[in-house]
N, C-alpha and C positions, 0 to 999 in steps of 0.2 A: 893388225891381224888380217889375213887373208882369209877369203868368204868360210875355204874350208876349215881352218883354225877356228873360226868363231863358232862356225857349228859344232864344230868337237866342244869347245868351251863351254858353250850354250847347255848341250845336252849333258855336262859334266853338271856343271851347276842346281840344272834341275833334278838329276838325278841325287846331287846332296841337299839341296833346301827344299823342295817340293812337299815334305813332310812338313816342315816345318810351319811352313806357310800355311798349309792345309790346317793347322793346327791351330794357327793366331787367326786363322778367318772361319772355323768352325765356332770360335770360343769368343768370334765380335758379331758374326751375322746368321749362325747357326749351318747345319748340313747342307740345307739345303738349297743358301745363296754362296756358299765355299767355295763351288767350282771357275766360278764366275769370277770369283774375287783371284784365285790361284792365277785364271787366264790373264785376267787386267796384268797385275801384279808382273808376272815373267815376261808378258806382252811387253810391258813397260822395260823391265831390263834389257830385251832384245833390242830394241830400239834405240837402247842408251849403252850399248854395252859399249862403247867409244870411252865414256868417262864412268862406268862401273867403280867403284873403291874396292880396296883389298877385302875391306871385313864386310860380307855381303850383307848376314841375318841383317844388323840392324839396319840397313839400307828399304832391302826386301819389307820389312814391315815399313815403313816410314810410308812407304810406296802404299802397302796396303792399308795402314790408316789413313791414306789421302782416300783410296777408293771406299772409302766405308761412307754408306748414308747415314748422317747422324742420326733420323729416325731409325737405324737399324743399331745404333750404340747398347742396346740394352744387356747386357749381361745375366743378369740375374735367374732370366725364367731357361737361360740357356745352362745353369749350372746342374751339377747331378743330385737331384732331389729325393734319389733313391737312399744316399747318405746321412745319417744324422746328425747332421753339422749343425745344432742351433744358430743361429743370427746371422751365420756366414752370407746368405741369400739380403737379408738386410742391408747387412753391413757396404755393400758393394750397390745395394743399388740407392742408399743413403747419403755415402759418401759423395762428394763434389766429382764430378767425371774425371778432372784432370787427376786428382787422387786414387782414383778405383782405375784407371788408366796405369800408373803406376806402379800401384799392385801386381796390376795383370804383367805386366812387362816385366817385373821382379822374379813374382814366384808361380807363373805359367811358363812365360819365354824365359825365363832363367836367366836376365840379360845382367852383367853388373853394371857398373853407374855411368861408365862411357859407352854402354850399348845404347842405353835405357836416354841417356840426354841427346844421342845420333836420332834416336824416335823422336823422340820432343823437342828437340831443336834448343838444348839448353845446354850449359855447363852441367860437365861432372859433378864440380862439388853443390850447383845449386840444385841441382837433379839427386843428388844423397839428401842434401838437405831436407827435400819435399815429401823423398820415399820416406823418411826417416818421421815426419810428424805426419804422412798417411797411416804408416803402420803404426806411433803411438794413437791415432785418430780410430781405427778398427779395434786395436784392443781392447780404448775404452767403447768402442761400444758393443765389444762383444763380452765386457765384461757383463753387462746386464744380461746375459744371457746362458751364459757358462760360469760366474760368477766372478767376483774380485780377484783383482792382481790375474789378469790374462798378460801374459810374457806374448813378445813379439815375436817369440819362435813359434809360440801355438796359432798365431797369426798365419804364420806361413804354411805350417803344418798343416790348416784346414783349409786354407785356399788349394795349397796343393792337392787335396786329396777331392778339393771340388774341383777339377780341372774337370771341363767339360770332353775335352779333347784328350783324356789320359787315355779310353782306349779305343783310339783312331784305328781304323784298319790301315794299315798301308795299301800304296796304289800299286798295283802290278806293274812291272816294268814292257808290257807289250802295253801299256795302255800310254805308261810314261813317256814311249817312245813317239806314238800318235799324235800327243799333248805337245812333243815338242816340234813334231815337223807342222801339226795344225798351226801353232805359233810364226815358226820362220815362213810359212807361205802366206801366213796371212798379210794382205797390204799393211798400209802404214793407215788406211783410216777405216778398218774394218774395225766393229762393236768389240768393247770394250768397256767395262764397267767406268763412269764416266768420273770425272774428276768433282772434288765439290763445289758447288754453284759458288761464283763471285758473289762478290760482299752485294746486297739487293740496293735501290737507292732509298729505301725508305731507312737506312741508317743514321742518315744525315739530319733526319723530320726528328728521329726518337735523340737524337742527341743533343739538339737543338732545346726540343722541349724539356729534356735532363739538364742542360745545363741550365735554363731559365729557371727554372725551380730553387736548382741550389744556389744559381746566383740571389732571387729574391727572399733568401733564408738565410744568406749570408752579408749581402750588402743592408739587410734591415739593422744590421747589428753592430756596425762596423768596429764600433770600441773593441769590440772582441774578436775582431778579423784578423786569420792567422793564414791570410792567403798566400801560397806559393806557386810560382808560375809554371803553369805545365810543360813537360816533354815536348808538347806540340803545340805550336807558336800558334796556331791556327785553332785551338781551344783557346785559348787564353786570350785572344781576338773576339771570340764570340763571347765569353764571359764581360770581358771588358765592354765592348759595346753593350750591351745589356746594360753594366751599371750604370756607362755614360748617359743614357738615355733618360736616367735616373734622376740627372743634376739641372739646377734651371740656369746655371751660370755655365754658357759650352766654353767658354776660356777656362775656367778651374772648376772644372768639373770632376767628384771625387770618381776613382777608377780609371784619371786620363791615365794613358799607357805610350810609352817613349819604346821608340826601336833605337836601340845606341850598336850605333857605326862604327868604325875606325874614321870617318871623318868627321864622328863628334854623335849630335844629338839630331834627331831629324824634326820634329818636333816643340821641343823645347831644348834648351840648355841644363842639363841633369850637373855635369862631371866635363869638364874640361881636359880629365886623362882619358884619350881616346881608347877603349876597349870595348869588347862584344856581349851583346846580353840585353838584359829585358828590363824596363823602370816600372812600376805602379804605383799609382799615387791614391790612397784613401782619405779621409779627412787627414790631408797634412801628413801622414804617414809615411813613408818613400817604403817601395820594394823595391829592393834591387837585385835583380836577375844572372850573373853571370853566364854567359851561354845557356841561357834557361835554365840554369841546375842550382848554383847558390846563390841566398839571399842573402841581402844585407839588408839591414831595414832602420831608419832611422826617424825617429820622430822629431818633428819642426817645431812643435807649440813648448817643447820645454828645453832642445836642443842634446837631451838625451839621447845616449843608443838605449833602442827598444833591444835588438838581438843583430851581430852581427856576424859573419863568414870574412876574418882574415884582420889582417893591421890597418886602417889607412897610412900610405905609401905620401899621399901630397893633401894638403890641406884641400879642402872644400873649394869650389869657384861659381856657385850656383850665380845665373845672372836673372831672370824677370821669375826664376820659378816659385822662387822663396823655401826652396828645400835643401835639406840637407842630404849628401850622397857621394859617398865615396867610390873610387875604380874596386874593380874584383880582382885583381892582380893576386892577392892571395887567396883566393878563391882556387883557382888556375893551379898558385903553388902547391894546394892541398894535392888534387888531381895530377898534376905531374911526377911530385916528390912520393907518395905515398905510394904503396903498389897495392893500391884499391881500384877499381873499376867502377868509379860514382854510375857512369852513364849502364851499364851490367845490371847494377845494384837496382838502380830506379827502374828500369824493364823488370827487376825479379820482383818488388816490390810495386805490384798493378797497383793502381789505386791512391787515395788518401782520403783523408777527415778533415771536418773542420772544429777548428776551438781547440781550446785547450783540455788535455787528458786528465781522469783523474791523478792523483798523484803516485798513488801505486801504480800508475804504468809509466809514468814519466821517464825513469831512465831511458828505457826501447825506443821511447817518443823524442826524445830529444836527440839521441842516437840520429836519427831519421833525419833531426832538423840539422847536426853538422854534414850529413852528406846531402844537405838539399833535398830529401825526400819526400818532406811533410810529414803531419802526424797519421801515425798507420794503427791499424787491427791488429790484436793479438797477435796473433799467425803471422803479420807481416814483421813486426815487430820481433819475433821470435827468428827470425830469416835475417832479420840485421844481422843478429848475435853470431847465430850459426854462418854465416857470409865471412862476418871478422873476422872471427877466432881461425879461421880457414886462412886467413891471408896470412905470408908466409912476413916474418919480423914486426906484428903491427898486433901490441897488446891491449884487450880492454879489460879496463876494471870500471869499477863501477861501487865504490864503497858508499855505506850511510855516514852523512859529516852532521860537524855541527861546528856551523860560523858565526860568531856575532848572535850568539843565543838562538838562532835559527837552525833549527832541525832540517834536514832535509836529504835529499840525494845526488849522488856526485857522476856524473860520465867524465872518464876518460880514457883517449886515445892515443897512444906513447908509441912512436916508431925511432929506438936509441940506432938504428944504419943512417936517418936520415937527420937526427937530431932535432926530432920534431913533437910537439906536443900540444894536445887540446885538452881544454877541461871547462866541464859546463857543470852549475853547481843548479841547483832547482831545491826552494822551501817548499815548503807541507802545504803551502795555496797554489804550488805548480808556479811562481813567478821568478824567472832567471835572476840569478845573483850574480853572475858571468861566467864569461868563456878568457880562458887565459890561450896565450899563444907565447914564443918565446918572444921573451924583448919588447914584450907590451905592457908598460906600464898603465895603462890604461883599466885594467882589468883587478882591481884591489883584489874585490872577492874572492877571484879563483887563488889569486898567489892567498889567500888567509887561509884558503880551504887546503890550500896544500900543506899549508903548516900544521894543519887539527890533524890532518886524516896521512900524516908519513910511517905511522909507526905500521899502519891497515897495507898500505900498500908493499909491491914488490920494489925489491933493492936499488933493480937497473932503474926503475920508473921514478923513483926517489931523485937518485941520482941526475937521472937525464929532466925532472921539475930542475933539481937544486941549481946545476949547471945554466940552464937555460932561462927561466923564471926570473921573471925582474918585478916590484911593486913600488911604490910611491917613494917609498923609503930606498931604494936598490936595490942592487942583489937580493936576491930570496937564501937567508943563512938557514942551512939545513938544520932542525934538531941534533942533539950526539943521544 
């Protein structure tokens, strides 16, 4: 564009979103920091109007949630109090920010779920998802208030009608026209509502001392350590030293930690099949890491797998370590073949727990453990599901079995485009019966459990076990 193109643009644009805006910064910082926030916000477009996107609103907010002081986040005392919206007022300023965030983006800016995730910097369908257990998260709590059974439409209904900003005056357009040549003359480093301050460095002290804590509430206990290695190599470095610190023997010290190369082991001698990923070793335990997301985990003292991620590919070659540890090769395969986004999933899924869940949540929890994620919170847990079921060819079931007298619950993940299939069986004490994969004999359990539980399941899923499923005995022979 040339100078005078952009101008006309310029002044086209503000002239259609300028409402708008006025509207999303009345109803985050109130009347009378709005103006302020309107200048930043267009200031900002002008400046960028080179790489501008076609669909502006969501852009334009994006912009204007950067400029908002998070002490100015408050909503609540900004809604219209003059209406008798029981809890409404509550509800919004109870809710977790990034939820009542949400909301607001929902049914104030009207955005749908590709507006609302261009805001938040997330997937469409993981941004349905969130909007989707904020608004059943507001119903129940405004059922305490308007009474049981609150529908997610009366949700919307009275958020909308507490829009703070429902009746904005419009800006004259002799003012609008001022507002935008003040914009274009202004330099490029005249006041502007300021961006939000960088991360401070006292992040690193509070996280330091968070991790010290959980690691000494964790490595006290190790029998029950259900450690999975973080996203960030650089957390699990701090963790790890920590425990090592722990051991009086620094050759086999539990929590030593192996960086594995493609030129092997840096370290120690873990796996002889060169691949990428992380080791940890607890009393004799091995974790093993693939690209930090799956574990395999294998216990030394009795030569059993405790829990693993995929087939071994080549026998074991451990040399001074004394552990057992197979490559992630099928780790990888999971992440390549499946059309999931493990690395997506674990960002939507902040966080994790330690130990083992009770058993009524175990499905969700064990969910979490075949994509690497650790054990999760309700809510995150609840975000697997809605994650899955989203992916397009890639079914879960998740029946009650009963194996070898053991009661318990079944995860499975069947993708019949790739001819692929996982199944984790968990008793009533939460303790793995196994994980079957195709052509692993290896895994009794899960092929026993496919045999209890074929009549529960779906056909294709039947079918693409029977095909694939191999056990001690051979093929897996379907029921008729």
């Amino acid at each position: 564009m040339d100078a005078t193109r952009d101008q006309a643009w310029f002044e086209a644009v503000y002239r259609d979103h300028e409402y708008a805006v006025r509207q999303y910064a009345v109803r985050r910082v109130g009347v009378g920091e709005a103006d302020s926030m309107v200048s930043g916000v267009f200031g900002s477009l002008w400046r960028h109007r080179a790489v501008a996107p076609d669909s502006l609103p969501p852009w334009l907010y994006r912009v204007a949630a950067s400029l908002t002081p998070a002490g100015s986040r408050q909503p609540s005392p900004m809604l219209r109090a003059d209406l008798p919206l029981p809890g409404v007022h509550q509800v919004l300023a109870q809710l977790p920010a990034a939820q009542a965030e949400l909301l607001r983006l929902a049914h104030w800016e009207r955005l749908d779920r590709q507006g609302i995730a261009t805001v938040v910097g997330s997937r469409p369908a993981i941004a349905a998802a969130r909007l989707r257990r904020a608004e059943r998260l507001a119903a129940d709590q405004l059922a305490a208030g308007i009474g049981p059974g609150v529908p997610v439409a009366t949700v919307s209904e009275l958020l909308r009608a507490a829009d703070p900003a429902a009746g904005l005056i419009a800006t004259p357009p002799e003012v609008q026209d001022a507002r935008v040549e003040q914009i274009i003359d202004s330099p490029a480093d005249s006041p502007v509502p300021p961006p939000p301050p960088r991360p401070r460095l006292w992040w690193p002290i509070v996280l330091l001392v968070s991790v010290a804590l959980v690691a000494a509430a964790v490595f006290s206990n190790r029998e029950r350590l259900a450690f999975l290695i973080s996203d960030r190599a650089e957390w699990a470095d701090e963790v790890l030293t920590l425990a090592a610190d722990r051991a009086a023997d620094p050759e086999r010290r539990p929590g030593q930690y192996w960086r594995i190369t493609q030129r092997g082991i840096e370290r120690d001698q873990v796996d002889r099949q060169p691949t990428g990923g992380y080791a940890l070793v607890v009393d004799q335990v091995t974790y093993l890491s693939t690209d930090r997301k799956q574990p395999i985990c294998f216990d030394t003292r009795g030569g059993d797998v405790v829990a693993s991620f995929g087939t071994p590919r080549q026998p074991p070659s451990p040399q001074s370590a004394g552990i057992t540890c197979y490559s992630g090769d099928n780790a990888l395969f999971w992440r390549s073949e499946l059309p999931v986004d493990a690395g997506r999933l674990g960002r939507l899924l902040e966080g994790r727990a330690w130990g083992p869940a009770p058993i009524e949540e175990q499905v969700l929890a064990q969910a979490s453990v075949l994509l690497g994620t650790g054990y999760l919170t309700a809510e995150q847990r609840a975000a697997v599901f809605e994650y899955l079921v989203e992916v397009p060819g890639v079914e879960v079931i998740h029946p009650r079995v009963e194996a070898d007298d053991r009661a318990g619950l079944a995860i499975g993940i069947a993708d019949p485009q790739t001819d692929y299939l996982a199944f984790l069986i968990i008793d009533q004490s939460g303790e793995f019966l196994g994980i079957g994969w195709p052509g692993d004999h290896r895994h009794y359990y899960a092929v026993r459990v496919i045999r209890e539980v074929s009549d529960e399941l779906p056909p294709d899923v039947v079918e693409l076990a029977c095909r694939r499923a191999t056990d001690a005995d051979g093929p897996l022979v379907c029921p008729r």
